[in-house]
C-alpha positions as CSV (number, residue, x, y, z in Angstrom):
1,X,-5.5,11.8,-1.0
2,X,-8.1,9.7,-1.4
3,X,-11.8,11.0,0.3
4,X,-10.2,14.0,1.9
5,X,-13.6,15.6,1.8
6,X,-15.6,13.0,3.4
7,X,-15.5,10.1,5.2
8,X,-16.1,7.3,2.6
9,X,-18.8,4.5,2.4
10,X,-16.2,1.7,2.6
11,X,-14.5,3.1,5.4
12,X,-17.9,3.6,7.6
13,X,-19.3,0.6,6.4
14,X,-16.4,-1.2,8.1
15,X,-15.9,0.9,11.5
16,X,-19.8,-0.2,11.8
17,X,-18.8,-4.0,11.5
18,X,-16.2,-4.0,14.0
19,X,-16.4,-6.1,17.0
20,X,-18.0,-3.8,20.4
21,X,-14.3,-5.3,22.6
22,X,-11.2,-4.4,20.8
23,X,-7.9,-4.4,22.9
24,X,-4.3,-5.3,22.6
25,X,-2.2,-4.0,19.8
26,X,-3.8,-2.4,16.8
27,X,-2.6,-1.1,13.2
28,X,-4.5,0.7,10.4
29,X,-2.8,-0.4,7.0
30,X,-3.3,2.0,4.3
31,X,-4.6,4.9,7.0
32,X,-5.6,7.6,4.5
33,X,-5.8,10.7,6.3
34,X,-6.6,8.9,9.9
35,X,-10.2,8.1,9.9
36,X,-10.1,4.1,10.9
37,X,-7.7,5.2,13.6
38,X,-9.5,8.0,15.0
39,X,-12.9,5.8,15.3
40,X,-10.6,2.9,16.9
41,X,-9.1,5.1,19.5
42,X,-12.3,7.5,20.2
43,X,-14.3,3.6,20.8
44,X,-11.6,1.4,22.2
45,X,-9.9,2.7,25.4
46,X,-8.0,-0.8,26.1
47,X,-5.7,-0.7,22.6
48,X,-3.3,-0.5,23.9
49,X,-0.6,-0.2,20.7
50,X,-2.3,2.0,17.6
51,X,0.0,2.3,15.0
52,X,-0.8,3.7,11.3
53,X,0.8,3.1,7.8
54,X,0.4,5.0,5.2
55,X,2.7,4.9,1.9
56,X,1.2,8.3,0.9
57,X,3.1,11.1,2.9
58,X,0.7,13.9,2.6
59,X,-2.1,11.5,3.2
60,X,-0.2,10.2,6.7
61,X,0.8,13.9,7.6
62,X,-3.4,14.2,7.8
63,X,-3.4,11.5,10.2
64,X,-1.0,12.8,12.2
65,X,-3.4,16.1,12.5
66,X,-6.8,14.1,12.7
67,X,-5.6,11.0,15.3
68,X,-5.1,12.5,18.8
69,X,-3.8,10.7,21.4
70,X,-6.8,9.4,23.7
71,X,-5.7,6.3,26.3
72,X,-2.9,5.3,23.7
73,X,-0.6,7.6,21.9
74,X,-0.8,6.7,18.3
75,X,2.5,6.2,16.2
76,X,3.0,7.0,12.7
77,X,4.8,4.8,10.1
78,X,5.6,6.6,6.6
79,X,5.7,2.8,4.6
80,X,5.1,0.9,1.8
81,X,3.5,-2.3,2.8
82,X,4.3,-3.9,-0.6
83,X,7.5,-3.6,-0.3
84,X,8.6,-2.9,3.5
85,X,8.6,-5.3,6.1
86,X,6.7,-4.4,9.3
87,X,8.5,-4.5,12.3
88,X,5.6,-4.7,14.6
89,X,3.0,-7.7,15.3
90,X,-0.5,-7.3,16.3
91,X,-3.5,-9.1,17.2
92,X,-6.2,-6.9,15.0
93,X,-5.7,-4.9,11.4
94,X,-7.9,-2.9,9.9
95,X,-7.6,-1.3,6.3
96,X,-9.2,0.2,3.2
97,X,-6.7,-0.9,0.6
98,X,-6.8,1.2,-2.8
99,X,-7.6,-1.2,-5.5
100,X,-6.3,1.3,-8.2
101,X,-3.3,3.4,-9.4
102,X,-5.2,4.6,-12.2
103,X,-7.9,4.1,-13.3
104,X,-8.4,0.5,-13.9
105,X,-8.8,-1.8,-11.1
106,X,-5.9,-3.6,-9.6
107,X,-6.7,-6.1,-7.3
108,X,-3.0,-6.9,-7.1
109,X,-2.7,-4.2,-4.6
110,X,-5.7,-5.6,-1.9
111,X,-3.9,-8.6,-2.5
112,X,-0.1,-7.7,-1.6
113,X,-2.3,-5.7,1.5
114,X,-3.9,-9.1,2.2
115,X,-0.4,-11.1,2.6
116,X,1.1,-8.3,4.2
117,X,-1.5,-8.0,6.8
118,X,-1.1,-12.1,7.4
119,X,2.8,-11.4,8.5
120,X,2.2,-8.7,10.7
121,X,-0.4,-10.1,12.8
122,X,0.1,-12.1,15.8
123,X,-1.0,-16.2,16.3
124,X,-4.7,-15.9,16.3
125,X,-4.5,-12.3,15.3
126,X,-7.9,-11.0,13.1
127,X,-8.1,-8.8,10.0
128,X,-10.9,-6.5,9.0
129,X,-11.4,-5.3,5.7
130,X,-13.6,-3.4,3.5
131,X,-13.4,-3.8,-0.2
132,X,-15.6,-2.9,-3.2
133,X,-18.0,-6.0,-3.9
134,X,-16.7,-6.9,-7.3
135,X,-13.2,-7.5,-5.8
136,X,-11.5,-11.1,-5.8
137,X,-9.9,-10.8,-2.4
138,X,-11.6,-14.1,-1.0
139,X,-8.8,-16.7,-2.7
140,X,-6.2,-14.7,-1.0
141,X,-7.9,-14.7,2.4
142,X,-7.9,-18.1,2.0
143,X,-4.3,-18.9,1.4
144,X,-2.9,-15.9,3.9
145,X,-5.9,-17.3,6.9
146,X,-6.8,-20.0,8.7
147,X,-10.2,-18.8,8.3
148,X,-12.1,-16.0,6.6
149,X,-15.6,-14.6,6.4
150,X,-17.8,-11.9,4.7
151,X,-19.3,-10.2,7.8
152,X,-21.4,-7.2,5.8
153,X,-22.2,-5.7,2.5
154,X,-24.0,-3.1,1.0
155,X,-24.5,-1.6,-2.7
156,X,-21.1,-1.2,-3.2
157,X,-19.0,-2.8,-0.7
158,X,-18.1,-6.1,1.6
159,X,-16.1,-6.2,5.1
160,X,-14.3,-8.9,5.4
161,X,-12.7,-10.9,8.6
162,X,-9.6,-13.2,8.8
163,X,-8.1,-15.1,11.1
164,X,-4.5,-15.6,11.4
């Protein structure tokens, strides 16, 4: 389970770089062990759908321990998002995709997160991202979005934002 020590960089890099209004339906692709989710539900009374995916069971039974239910009871989705369809649609995303199986880099996996995230999000819908810097997520953004932006970066990572 990736950073089930602390909360990582990337991931508070991005929950600082999220918009002040979030509503409507929500999801947290590649949740890890819940702590996107718990931030978005602790700051954002009017979601009013939170849902998380997580391919990695342990990793989603954390969630399930770590994301209480505030003004929307979260639901938990044990999937795959290379390979599974999402049933749901939504008008904002967040993830922290892993770029590595191993230990080499694969940016193939962001990527299949990228396009997955374009399909699941509603007309107008908006992605937020964080990524390490050196990763070439930008060409996909642009062929998933109508529009996409770096919106922070520090030593080691950029938050990105798309628009579906």
């Amino acid at each position: 389970m990736f950073s089930a020590d602390r909360i990582d960089a990337g991931s508070k890099l991005l929950i600082d770089n999220l918009p002040e209004k979030i509503d409507g339906a929500v999801a947290d692709f590649c949740a890890g062990w819940g702590y996107l989710a718990a931030e978005l539900a602790l700051r954002h009374p009017k979601i009013t759908t939170l849902d998380l995916y997580e391919a990695d069971f342990a990793s989603l039974e954390a969630a399930r321990r770590n994301v209480v239910a505030t003004s929307v009871t979260p639901r938990f989705f044990w999937q795959d998002l290379l390979s599974e369809e999402v049933r749901y649609r939504y008008d904002l995303i967040v993830m922290n995709p892993p770029f590595h199986q191993h230990r080499a880099a694969e940016p193939d996996i962001g990527q299949g997160m990228i396009k997955a995230a374009a399909v699941a999000l509603k007309p107008g819908g908006r992605l937020y991202m964080v990524a390490n810097r050196q990763l070439p997520y930008e060409r996909t953004l642009a062929q998933a979005f109508s529009s996409h932006t770096e919106i922070a970066r520090d030593g080691g990572f950029k938050v990105l934002r798309a628009r579906r």
